[in-house]
N, C-alpha and C positions, 0 to 999 in steps of 0.2 A: 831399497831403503827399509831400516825396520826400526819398530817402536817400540816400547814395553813398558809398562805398568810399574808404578811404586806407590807405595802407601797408597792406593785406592784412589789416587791422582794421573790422567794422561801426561804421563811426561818421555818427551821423545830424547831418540839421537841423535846427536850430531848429524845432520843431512849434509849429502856431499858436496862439494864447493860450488858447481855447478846449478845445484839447485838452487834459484833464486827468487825473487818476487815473493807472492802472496802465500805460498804455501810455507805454514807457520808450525813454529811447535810452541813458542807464547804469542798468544794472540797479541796483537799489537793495538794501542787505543783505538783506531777510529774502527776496528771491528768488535772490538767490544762494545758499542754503539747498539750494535743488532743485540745483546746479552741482557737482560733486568741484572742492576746492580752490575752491570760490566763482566756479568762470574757465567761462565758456561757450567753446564751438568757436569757434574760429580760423580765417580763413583764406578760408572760402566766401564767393565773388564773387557775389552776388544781387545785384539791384537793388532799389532804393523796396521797401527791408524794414525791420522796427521788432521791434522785442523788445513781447511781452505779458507781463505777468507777471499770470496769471489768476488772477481773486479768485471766490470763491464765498463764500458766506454769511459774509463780512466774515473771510475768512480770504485769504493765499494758498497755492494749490494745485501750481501747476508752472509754467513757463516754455515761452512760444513764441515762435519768430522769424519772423514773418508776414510772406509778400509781397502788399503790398498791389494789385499788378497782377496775379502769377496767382493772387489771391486764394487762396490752399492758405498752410498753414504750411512753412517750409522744412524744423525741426525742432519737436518738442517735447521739454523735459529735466524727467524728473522723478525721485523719490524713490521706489522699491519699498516697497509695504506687503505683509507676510505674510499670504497669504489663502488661504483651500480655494477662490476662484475661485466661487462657489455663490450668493452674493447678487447678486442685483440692483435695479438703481432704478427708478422709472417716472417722469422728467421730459421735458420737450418740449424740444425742440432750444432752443438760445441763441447772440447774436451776440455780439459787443462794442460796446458805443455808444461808448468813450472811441475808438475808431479814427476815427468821422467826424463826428459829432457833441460839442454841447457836452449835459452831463449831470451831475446830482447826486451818481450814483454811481460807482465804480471798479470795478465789477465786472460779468461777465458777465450779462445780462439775457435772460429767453424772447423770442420774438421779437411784439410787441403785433399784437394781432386789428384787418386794416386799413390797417397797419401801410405808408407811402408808401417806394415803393422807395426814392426821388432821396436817403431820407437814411442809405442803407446800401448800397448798391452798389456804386458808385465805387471801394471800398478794401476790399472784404468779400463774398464769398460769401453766397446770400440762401437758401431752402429754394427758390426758384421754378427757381432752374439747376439742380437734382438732379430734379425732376418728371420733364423726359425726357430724363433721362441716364441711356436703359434698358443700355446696356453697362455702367455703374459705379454701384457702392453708396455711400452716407459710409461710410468705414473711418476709423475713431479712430488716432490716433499714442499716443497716451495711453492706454491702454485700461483701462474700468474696470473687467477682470480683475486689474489688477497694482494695485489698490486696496483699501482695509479700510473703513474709513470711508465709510458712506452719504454726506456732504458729496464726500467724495473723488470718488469713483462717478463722483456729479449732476455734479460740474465735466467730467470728459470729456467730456460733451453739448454742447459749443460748435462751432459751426462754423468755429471760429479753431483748431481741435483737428481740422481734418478734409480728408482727400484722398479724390479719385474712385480707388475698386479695384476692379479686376475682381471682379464676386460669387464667383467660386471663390475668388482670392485674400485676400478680404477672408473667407469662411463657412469655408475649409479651411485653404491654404494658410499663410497669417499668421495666423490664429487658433489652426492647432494648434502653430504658434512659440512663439506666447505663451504655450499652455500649459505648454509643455516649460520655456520660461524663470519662470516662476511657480514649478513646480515646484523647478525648480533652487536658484533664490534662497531658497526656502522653505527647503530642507533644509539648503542648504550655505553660503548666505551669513551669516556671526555679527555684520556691521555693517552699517552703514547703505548700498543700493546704489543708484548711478546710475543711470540711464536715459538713453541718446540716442536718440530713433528719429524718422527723416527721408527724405527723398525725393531723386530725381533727376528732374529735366523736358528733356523734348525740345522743346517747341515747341507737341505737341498742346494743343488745347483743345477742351474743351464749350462749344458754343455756345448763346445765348438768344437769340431774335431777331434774328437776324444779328450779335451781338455774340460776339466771344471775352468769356469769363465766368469757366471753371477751368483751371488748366493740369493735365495727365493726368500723374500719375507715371512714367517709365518705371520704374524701381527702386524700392523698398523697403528702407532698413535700419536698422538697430539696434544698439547696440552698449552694453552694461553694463561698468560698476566696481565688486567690492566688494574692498577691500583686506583686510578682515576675514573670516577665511573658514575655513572645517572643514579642516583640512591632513591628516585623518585619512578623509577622503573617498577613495570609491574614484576610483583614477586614471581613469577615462574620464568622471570628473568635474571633479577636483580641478584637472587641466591646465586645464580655463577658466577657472581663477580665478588673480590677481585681475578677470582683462577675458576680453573675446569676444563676437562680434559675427557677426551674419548678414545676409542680404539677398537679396530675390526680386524675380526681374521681373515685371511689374504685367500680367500677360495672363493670358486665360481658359485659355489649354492649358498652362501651366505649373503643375508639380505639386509641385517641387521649392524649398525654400530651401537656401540656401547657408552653413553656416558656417565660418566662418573667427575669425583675433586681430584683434586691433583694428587692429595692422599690416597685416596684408593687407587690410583691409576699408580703409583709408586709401591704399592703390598702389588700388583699384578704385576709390574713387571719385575719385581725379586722374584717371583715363583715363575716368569717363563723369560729371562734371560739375563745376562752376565752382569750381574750388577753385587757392588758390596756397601757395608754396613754402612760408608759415607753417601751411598747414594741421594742426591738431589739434582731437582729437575731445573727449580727457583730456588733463590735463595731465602729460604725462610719459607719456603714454600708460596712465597708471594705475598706473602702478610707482615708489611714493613709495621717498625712502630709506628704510635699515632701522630708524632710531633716529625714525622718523615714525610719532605717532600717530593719524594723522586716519582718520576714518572716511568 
């Protein structure tokens, strides 16, 4: 299946008759849900990518914009739920069937015991490319710290929700991010808040058998909306909001993430990947007018 670009908008192919359910080329209302202003990002030049809009136990959960060549998501965009961060799930990894196969259901599936590559590989990421890809862990874009809901959780377990991270950067570095933004959101967000967080690729890949299989992030980042917000917050809070955004390089000796506004996180990523002049992450960059009540 392949996609291609016009006017600096994701606009797909005709997918074939076959392909059914959640996997989108317009988003459909209830997953623009997970979007500020219903609008996903604008602008990034991928190739043969497709929007997911991930279904778990007959609900949807968040939004992915998947390349189905370096089989990694570009982004994933979702909705903050308030959490102490403290529960967890116990489910087995899961693919998507609606990307390459025909299929009953529209929702993300574990991956079946036996299970023949030829009908998931092609367009998808499999558990056999991460075996030994002893440099890099699955690192979640989604993660189900920034979840409440047990369903919630279990949905981040898809490998349509997942990039190769360096183990430090995926067990330290970007995990105690997301603390800090959990936190954050918790205390001082009072409406409903965005989530982008996505990647940057160089070229690198992991390989399976002589085959390119994942492409390696070089960068990491993220970037939140809550237009709804504690204005009563202390300032070395309150300045993040409504937006604010971070991003780290995807190697084992880096210690540091980087935050920045959404604006400068947007001049960074024109200078390190495939983005043009309509590039946006929010719309308005999150700073609705004042007589605006969206959340």
């Amino acid at each position: 299946m392949a996609f291609w670009l016009q006017m600096g908008f994701l606009l797909g192919a005709v997918t074939s008759p076959v392909v059914r359910g959640r996997v989108e080329i317009e988003l459909s209302p209830e997953c623009r849900e997970f979007l500020y202003m219903g609008t996903p990002p604008t602008g990034l030049e991928h190739h043969s990518v497709t929007y997911i809009c991930q279904f778990y136990n007959k609900k949807p959960r968040y939004v992915t914009l998947y390349s189905t060549e370096d089989h990694i998501p570009i982004y994933s965009a979702y909705t903050f739920k308030r959490t102490d961060g403290e529960i967890c799930v116990d489910v087995t990894w899961m693919y998507e069937p609606q990307l390459s196969t025909s299929s009953d259901t529209g929702e993300m599936q574990p991956f079946p015991s036996g299970y023949m590559h030829k009908n998931f590989e092609d367009v998808q990421a499999i558990l056999d490319d991460y075996i030994n890809a002893i440099n890099y862990e699955r690192g979640t874009l989604n993660p189900d710290e920034h979840q409440n809901e047990l369903d919630d959780k279990a949905s981040t377990y898809t490998l349509t929700n997942v990039v190769p991270m360096s183990p430090n950067v995926n067990n330290r570095v970007w995990n105690d991010q997301e603390h800090v933004i959990r936190k954050r959101l918790n205390n001082y967000c009072l409406g409903k808040a965005y989530v982008v967080t996505g990647v940057t690729t160089s070229g690198m890949m992991i390989h399976r058998e002589n085959m390119n299989r994942i492409a390696v992030p070089t960068y990491l980042w993220s970037a939140y909306c809550c237009v709804i917000f504690d204005r009563n917050a202390p300032f070395t809070e309150r300045y993040k909001f409504p937006s604010f955004a971070h991003y780290s390089l995807n190697e084992e000796e880096n210690k540091d993430v980087v935050e920045v506004p959404v604006t400068k996180l947007k001049e960074f990523l024109r200078r390190t990947t495939f983005v043009n002049q309509n590039f946006q992450i929010f719309v308005g960059d999150c700073m609705p007018p004042p007589s605006s009540k969206t959340e």
